[in-house]
N, C-alpha and C positions, 0 to 999 in steps of 0.2 A: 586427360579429359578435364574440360572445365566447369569449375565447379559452379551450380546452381543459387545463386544465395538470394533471399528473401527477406524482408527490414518489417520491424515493427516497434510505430513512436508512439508513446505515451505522452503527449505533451500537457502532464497535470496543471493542479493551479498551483502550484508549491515547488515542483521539480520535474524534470521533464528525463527518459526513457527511453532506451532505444536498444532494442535487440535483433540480430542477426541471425537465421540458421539456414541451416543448411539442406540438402534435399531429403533427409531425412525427417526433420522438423527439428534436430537436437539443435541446442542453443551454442555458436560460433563464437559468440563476440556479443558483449555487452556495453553499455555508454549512458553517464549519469553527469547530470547537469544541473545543480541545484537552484534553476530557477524556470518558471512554471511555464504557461501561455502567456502568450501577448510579448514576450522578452527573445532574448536569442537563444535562450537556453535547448529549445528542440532542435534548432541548428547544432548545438553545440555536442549536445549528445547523441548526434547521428554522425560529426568528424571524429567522435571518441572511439566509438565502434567499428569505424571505418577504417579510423586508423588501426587499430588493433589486429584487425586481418590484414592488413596491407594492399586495401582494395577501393577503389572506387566508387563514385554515386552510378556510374554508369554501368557500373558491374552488379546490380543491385537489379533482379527481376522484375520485382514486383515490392512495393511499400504500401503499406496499411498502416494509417492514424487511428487514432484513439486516444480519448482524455477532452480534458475543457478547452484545448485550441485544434482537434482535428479537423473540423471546418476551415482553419487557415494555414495550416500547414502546406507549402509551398513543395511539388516533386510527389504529393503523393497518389496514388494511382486507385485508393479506396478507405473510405473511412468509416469505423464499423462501433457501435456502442461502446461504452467503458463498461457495463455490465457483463454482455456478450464476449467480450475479450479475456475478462477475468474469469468469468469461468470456463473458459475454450484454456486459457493458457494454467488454472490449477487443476483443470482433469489431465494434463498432461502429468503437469510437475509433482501433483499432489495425487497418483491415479489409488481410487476407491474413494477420494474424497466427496462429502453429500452434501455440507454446510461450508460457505466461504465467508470468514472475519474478514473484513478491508476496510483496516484505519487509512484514511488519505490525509493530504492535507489540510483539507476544503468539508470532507463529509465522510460520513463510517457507513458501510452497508454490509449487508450480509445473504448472502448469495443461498439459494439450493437448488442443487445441480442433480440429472440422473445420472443414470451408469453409463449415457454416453459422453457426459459433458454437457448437457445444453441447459441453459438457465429455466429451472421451472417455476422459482417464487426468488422475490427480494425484496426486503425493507432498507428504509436509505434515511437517514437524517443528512441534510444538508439547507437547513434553515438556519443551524445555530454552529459555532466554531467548536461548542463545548463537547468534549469527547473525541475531537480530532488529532491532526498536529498537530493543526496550529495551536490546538490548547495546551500543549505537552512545550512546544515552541516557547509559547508563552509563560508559559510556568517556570521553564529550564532558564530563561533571561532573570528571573528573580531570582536564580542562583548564582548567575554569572554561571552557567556549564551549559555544557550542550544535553541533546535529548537522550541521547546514549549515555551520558552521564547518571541519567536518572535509575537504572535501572541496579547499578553500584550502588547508590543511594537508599534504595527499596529494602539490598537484602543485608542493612545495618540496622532496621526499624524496628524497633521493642513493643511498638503498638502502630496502633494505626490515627491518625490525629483527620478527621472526618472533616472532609470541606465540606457545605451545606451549600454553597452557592451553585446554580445550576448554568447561572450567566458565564462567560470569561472575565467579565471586565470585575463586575464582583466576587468573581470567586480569586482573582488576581490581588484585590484589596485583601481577602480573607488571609490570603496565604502569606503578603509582607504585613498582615498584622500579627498573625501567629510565631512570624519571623521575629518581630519586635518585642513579643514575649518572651525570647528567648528557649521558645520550645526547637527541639530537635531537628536538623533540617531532615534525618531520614524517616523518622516518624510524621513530618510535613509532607515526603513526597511517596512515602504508603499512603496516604490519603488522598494524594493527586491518584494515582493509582488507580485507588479504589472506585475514585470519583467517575473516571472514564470506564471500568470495569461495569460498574452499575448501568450507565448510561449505552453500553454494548450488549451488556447480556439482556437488557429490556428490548433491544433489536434481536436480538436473539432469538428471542422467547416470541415474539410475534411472527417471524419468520419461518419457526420452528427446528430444532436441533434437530440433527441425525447424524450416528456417526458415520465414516471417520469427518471430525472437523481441524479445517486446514484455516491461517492465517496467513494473509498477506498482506501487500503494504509497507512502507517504513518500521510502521510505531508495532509489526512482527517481530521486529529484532532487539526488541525492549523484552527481555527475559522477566524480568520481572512485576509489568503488565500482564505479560504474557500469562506467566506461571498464575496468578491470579486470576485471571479469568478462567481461566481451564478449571482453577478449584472452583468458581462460582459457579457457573455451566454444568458441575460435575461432567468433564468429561475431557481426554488427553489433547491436547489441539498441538496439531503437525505443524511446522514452519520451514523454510529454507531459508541459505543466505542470500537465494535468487528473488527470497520473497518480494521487494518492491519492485524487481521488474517484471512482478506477473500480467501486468496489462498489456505490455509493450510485448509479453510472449506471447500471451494470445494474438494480437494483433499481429505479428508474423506468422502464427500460425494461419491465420487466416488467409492473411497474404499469400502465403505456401497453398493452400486449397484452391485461391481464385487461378492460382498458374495454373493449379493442375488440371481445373476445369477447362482454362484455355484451348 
């Protein structure tokens, strides 16, 4: 019998997503692309996935976009919110989750979902970089390390060294001045930390917590962000390694329902 398979692209502003499943809705094949809309990287992480199964575009039911280029995604056959996919694809991943964290690279928002899954409230910052990746991006260049790097860094820090800048560009200054003192680089990047923590848990708090809360996104797999906001929030927040391809799961998911309705 052959198999049913269904594509969901996330083509963010930062990295681009692409997941496969199967007639069940479980997750087949996954594909990461570390560059955003407007680039080839949605291309790029839809040959990743594909490859992966050993299957073709053509063998591909049904595709659903999602993210900041699904309007130009080329092949696809429905393209459906970035909120609505994130929380379609953590009531799967995350099931009993009620509050959805999502660092992107572009903006943070935070999702509340019912017991079926469907988005019932969410606040969103995406005015300013501060508290995204790219601020984390940013940050991690003034070490010379990457963003995962940071998280190593976090749990060597004996204090917390408080950035006050709310900007990137100044809070960037703040941080290769602190460097210049010769203060600590891990007691520098608890503060970065900290700095996005503040800046989430106040999305948080307008949005309203309920547990269980689930994170997704990249800046999920930063343990040590992580771990810190759950202590701010007072409350345990769930993550997967699946976490940054929660949109692109929704988004198959979805894709997977429009077949069925077919």
């Amino acid at each position: 019998m052959t198999e049913t398979w269904c594509m969901g692209v996330d083509a963010g502003s930062t990295a681009s997503k692409c997941v496969v499943v199967d007639a069940n809705g479980d997750i087949a094949a996954t594909g990461l692309y570390g560059a955003g809309a407007g680039t080839v990287g949605p291309q790029r992480a839809v040959e990743s996935a594909l490859s992966a199964l050993g299957i073709a575009t053509d063998d591909i039911a049904c595709m659903c976009a999602t993210g900041y280029g699904r309007h130009v995604l080329e092949g696809s056959d429905m393209q459906v919110s970035e909120l609505s996919c994130h929380a379609k694809g953590a009531a799967k991943l995350f099931p009993g989750a009620r509050t959805i964290v999502d660092i992107g690279g572009q903006d943070a928002k935070v999702l509340c979902v019912g017991e079926n899954g469907a988005l019932e409230n969410f606040v969103m910052n995406d005015k300013c970089a501060a508290g995204t990746g790219r601020f984390l991006d940013v940050m991690a260049s003034i070490f010379e390390c990457t963003v995962s790097d940071l998280s190593a860094y976090d749990a060597q820090a004996n204090e917390v060294l408080p950035i006050s800048s709310t900007c990137t560009v100044f809070a960037e200054s703040e941080v290769i001045s602190k460097l210049a003192q010769g203060l600590p680089i891990p007691d520098i990047v608890a503060g970065i930390h900290a700095s996005v923590v503040e800046r989430t848990y106040g999305l948080m708090r307008r949005a309203g917590i309920r547990p269980l809360v689930a994170m997704t996104g990249g800046v999920a797999l930063n343990k040590g962000l992580r771990n810190r906001l759950a202590e701010r929030a007072g409350h345990q927040i769930v993550t997967s390694p699946l976490a940054q391809f929660n949109g692109a799961f929704g988004a198959a998911l979805y894709a997977r329902e429009n077949l069925v309705r077919a």
